[in-house]
DOFI-505962 format. One record per residue: residue number from 1; x negated, y negated, z negated of N, C-alpha, C, CB in turn. Coordinates in Angstrom, 3 decimals. Glycine has a CB too. Layout:
// residues N
 num     n.xx     n.yy     n.zz    ca.xx    ca.yy    ca.zz     c.xx     c.yy     c.zz    cb.xx    cb.yy    cb.zz
 NUM        X        Y        Z        X        Y        Z        X        Y        Z        X        Y        Z
...
//
This chain:
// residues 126
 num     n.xx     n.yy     n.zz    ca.xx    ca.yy    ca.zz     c.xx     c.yy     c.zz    cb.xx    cb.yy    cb.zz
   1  -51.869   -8.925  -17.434  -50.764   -9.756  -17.853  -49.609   -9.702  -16.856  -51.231  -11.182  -18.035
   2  -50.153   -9.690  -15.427  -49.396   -9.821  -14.366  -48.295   -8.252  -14.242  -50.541  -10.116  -13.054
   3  -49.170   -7.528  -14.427  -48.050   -5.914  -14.906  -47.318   -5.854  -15.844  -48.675   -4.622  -15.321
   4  -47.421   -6.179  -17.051  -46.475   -6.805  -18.172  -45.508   -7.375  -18.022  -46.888   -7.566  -18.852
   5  -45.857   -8.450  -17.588  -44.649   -9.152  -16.870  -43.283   -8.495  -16.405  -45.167   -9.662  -15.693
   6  -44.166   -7.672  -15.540  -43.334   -7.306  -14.006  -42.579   -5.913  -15.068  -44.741   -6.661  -12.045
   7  -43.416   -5.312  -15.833  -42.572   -4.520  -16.667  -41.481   -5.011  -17.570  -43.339   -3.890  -17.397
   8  -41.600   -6.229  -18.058  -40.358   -6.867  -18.604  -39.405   -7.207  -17.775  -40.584   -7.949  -19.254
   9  -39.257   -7.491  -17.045  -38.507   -7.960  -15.717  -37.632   -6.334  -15.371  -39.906   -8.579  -14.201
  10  -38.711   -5.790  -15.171  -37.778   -4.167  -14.625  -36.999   -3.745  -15.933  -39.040   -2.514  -14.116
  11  -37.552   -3.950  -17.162  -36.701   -3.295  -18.562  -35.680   -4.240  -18.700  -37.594   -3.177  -20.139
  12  -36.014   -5.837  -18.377  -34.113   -6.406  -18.913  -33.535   -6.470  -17.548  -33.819   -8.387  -19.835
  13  -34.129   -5.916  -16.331  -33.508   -6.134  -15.732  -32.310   -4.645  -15.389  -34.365   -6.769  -14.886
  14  -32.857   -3.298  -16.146  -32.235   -2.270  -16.219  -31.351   -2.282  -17.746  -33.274   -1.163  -15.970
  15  -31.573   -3.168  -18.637  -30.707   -3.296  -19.459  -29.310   -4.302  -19.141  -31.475   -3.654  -20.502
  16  -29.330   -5.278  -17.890  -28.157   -5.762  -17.536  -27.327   -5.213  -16.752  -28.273   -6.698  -17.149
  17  -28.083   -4.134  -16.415  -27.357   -3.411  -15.111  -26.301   -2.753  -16.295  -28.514   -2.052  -13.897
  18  -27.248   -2.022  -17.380  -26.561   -1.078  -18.127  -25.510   -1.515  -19.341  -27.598   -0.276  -18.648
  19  -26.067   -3.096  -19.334  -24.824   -3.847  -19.854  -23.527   -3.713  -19.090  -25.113   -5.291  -19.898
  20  -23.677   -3.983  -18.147  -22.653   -4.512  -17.054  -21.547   -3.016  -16.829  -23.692   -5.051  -15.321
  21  -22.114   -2.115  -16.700  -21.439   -0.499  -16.316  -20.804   -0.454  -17.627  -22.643    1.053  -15.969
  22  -21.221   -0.687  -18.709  -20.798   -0.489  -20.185  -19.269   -1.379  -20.743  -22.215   -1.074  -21.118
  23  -19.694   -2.597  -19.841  -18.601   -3.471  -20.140  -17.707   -3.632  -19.272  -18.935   -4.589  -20.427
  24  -18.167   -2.831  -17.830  -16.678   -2.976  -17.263  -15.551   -1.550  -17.418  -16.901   -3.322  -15.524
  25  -16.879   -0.790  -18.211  -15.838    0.387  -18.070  -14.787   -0.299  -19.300  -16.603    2.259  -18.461
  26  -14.883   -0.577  -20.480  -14.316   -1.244  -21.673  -13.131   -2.150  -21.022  -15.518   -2.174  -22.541
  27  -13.448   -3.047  -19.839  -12.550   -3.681  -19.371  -11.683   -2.425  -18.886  -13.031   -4.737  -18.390
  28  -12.133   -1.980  -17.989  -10.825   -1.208  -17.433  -10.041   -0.233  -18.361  -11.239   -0.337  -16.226
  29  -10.606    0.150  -19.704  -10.037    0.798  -20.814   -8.700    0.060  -21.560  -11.196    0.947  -21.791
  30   -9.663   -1.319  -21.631   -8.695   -2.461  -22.151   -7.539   -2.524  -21.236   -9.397   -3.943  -22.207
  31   -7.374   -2.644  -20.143   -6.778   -2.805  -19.309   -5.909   -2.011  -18.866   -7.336   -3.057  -18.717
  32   -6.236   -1.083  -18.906   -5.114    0.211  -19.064   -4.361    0.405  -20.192   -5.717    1.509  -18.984
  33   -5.028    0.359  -21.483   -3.776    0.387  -22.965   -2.999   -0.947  -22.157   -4.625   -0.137  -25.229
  34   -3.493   -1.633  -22.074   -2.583   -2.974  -21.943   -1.343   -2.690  -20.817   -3.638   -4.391  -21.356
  35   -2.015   -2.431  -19.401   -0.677   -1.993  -19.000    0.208   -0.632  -19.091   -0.737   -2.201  -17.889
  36   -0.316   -0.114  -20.415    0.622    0.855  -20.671    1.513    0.624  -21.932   -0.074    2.085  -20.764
  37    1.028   -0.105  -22.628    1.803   -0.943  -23.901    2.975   -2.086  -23.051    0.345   -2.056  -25.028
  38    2.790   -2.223  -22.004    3.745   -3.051  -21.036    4.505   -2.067  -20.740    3.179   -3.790  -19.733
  39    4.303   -0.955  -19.798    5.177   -0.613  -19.334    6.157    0.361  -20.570    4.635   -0.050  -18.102
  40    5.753    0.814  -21.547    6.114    1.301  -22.631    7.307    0.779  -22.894    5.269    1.161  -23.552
  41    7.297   -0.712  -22.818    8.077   -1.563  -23.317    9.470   -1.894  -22.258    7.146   -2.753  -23.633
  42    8.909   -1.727  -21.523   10.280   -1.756  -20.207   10.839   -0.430  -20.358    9.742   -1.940  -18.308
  43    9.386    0.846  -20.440   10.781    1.708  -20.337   11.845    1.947  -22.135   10.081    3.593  -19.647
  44   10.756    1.355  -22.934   12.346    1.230  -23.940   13.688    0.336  -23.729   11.985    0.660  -25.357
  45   13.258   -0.553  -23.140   14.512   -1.674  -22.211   15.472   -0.887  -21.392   13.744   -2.815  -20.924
  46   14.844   -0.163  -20.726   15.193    0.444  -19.450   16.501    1.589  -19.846   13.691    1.222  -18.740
  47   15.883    2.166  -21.153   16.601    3.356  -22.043   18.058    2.621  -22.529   15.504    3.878  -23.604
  48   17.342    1.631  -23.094   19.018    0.871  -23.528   19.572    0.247  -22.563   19.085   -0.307  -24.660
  49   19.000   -0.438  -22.009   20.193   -0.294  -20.537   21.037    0.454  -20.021   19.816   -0.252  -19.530
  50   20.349    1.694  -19.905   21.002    3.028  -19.589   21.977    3.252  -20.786   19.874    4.300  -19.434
  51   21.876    3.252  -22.102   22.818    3.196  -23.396   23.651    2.571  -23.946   22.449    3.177  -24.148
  52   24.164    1.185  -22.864   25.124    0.259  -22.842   26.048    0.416  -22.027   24.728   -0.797  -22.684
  53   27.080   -0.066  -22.606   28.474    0.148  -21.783   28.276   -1.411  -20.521   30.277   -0.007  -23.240
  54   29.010   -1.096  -19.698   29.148   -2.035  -18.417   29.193   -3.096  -19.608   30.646   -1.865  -17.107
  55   30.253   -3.041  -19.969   30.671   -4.821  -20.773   29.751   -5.626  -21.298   31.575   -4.838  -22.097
  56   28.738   -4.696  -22.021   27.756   -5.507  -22.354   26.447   -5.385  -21.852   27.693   -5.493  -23.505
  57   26.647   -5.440  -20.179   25.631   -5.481  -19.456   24.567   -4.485  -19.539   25.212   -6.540  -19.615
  58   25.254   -3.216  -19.437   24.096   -1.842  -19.585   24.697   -1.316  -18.242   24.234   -0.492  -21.231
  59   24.377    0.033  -18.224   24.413    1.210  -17.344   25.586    1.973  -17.700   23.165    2.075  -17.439
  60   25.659    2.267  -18.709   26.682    2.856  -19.063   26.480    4.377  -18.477   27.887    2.060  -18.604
  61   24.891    4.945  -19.194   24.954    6.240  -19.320   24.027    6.600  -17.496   26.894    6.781  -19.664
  62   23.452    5.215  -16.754   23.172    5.569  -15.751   22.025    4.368  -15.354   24.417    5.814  -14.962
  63   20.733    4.800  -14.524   19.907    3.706  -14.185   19.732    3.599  -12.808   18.676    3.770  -14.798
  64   21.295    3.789  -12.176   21.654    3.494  -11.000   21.413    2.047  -10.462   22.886    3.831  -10.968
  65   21.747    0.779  -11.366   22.141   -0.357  -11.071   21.065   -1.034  -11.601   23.414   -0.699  -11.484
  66   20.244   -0.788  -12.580   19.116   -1.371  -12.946   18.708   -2.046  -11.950   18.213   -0.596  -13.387
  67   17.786   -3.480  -12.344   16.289   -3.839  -11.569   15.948   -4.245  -12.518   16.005   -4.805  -10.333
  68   14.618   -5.102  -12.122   13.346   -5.038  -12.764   13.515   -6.350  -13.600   12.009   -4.975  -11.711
  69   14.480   -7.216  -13.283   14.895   -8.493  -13.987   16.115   -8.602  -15.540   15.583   -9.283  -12.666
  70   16.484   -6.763  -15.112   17.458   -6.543  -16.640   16.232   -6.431  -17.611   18.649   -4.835  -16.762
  71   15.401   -6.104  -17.172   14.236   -5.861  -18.393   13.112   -6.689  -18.759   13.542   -4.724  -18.169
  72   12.927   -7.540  -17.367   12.150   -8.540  -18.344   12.234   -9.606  -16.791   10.153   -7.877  -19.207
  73   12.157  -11.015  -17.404   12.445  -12.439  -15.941   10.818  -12.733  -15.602   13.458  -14.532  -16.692
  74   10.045  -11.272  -15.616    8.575  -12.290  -14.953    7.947  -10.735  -14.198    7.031  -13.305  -16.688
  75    7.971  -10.973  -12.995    7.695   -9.510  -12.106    5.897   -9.814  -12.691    8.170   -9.539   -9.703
  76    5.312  -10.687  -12.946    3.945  -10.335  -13.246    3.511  -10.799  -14.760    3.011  -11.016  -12.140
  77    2.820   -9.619  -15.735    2.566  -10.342  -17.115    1.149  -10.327  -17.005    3.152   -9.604  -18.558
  78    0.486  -10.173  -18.192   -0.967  -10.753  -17.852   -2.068   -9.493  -18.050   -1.380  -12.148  -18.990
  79   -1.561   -8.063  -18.088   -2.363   -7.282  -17.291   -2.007   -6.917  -16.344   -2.749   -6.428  -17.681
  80   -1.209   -7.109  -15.815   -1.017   -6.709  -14.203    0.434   -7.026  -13.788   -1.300   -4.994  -13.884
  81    0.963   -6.465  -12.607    1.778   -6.736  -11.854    2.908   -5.193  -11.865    0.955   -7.224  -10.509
  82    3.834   -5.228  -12.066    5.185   -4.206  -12.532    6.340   -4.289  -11.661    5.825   -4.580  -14.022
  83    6.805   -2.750  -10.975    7.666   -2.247   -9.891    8.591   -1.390  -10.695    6.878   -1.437   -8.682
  84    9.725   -1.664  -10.111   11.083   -0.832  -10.406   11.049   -0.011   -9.654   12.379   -1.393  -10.314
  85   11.251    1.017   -9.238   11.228    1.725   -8.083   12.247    3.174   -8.737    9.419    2.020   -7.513
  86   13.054    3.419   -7.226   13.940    4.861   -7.098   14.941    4.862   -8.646   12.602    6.553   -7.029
  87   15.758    3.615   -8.889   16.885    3.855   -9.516   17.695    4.708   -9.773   17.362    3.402   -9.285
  88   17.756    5.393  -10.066   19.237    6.797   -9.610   19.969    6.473  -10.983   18.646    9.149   -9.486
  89   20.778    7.530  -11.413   21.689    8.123  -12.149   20.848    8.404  -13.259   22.399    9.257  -11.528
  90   20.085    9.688  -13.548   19.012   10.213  -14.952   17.799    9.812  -14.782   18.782   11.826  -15.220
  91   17.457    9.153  -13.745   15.810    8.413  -14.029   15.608    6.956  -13.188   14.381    9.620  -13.334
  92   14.545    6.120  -13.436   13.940    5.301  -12.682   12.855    5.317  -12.957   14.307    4.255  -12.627
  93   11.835    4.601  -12.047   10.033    5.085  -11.516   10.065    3.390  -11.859    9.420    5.925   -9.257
  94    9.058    3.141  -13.124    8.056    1.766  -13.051    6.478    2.216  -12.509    7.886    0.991  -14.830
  95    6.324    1.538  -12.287    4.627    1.120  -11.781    4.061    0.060  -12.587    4.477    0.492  -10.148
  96    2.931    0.220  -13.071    2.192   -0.605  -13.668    0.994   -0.950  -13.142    2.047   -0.243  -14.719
  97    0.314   -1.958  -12.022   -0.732   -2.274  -11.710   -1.625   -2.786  -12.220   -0.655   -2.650  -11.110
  98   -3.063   -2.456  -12.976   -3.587   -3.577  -13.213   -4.046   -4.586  -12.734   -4.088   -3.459  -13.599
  99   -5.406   -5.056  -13.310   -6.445   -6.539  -13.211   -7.816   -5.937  -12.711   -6.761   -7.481  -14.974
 100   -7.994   -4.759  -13.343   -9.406   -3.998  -13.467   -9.236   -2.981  -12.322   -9.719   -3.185  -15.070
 101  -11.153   -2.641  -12.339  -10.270   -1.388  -11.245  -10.366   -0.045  -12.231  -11.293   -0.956   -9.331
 102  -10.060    0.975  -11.467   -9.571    2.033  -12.276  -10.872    2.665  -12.032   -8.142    2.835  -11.886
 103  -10.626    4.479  -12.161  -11.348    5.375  -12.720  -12.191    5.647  -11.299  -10.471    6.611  -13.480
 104  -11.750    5.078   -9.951  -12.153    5.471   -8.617  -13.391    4.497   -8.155  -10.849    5.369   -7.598
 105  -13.342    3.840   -8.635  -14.296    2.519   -8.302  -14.015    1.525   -7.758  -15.217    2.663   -7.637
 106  -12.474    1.559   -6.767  -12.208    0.681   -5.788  -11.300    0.113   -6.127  -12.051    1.060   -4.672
 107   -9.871    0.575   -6.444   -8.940    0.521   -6.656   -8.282   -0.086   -7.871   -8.805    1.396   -6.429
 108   -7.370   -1.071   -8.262   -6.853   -1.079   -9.687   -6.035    0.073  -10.527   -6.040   -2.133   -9.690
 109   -6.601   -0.413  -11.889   -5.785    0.612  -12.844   -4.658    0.486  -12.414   -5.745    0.430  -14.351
 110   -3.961    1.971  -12.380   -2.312    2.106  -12.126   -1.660    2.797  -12.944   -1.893    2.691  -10.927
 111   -0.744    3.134  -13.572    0.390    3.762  -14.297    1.731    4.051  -13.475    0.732    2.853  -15.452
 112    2.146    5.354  -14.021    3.708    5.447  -13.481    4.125    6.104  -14.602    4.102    6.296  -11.991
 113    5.421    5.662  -15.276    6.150    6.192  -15.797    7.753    6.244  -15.489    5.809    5.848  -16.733
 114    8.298    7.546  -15.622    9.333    7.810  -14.651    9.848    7.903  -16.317    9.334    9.206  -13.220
 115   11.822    7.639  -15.715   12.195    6.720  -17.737   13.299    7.838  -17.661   13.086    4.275  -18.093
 116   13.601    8.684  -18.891   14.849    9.523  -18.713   16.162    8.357  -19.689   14.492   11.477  -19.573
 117   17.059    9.176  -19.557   17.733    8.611  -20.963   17.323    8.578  -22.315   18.756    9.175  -21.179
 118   16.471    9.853  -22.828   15.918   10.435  -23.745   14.549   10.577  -24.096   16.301   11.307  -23.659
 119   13.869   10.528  -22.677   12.656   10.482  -22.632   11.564   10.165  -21.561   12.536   11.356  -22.991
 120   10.466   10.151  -21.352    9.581    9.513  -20.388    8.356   10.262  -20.650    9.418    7.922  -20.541
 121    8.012   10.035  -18.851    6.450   10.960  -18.250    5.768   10.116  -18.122    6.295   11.820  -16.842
 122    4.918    9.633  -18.342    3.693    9.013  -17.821    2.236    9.670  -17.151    3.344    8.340  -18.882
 123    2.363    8.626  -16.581    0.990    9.433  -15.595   -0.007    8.636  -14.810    1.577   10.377  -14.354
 124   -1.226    8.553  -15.130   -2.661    7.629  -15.114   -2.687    7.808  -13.670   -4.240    8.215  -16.048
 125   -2.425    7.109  -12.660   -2.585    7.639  -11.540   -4.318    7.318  -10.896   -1.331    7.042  -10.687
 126   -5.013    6.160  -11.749   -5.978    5.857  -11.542   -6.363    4.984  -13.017   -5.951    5.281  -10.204
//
């Protein structure tokens, strides 16, 4: 009886483990569409910014003058935390941090997408 036992114990106790690996990978899956459906969304902001004349508070053909507050008033939404970074003239660099960690084990999910006038790179950095 006493081996029985101890064999149930080792089987749910290797089925929570294998719960657990199962569901955090799902989190960090979740977690990544999510901060990429975010940053998606800034860089369509980001585009029309760049496609507005000064007067009505754009770029006027440039994402020189941009920050991170023309596109949205909350530096953190609720998958992660979002950077403006390297403004110029034909591009600017967002960052998308997540909640989860990423593909490394240690680290949070990250995103970069660099924004043209026309178009955008993205890239899973983790």
């Amino acid at each position: 009886m006493m081996i029985l036992l101890r064999r149930y114990r080792i089987l749910l106790a290797v089925l929570l483990f294998g719960y657990r690996i199962a569901v955090s990978g799902d989190l960090a899956a979740a977690n990544r569409d999510a901060v990429h459906k975010c940053l998606k969304n800034l860089a369509d902001r980001a585009q029309e910014y760049c496609g507005k004349p000064w007067k009505l508070g754009g770029g006027q053909g440039s994402f020189a003058t941009l920050t991170l507050p023309d596109l949205t008033s909350r530096r953190s939404l609720p998958p992660g935390s979002f950077v403006l970074s390297s403004p110029a003239a034909s591009s600017v660099t967002l960052t998308g941090t997540g909640v989860e960690t990423g593909h490394d084990g240690s680290t949070p999910v990250q995103i970069v997408v660099v924004v043209f006038a026309d178009s955008m790179t993205v890239t899973v950095t983790n």
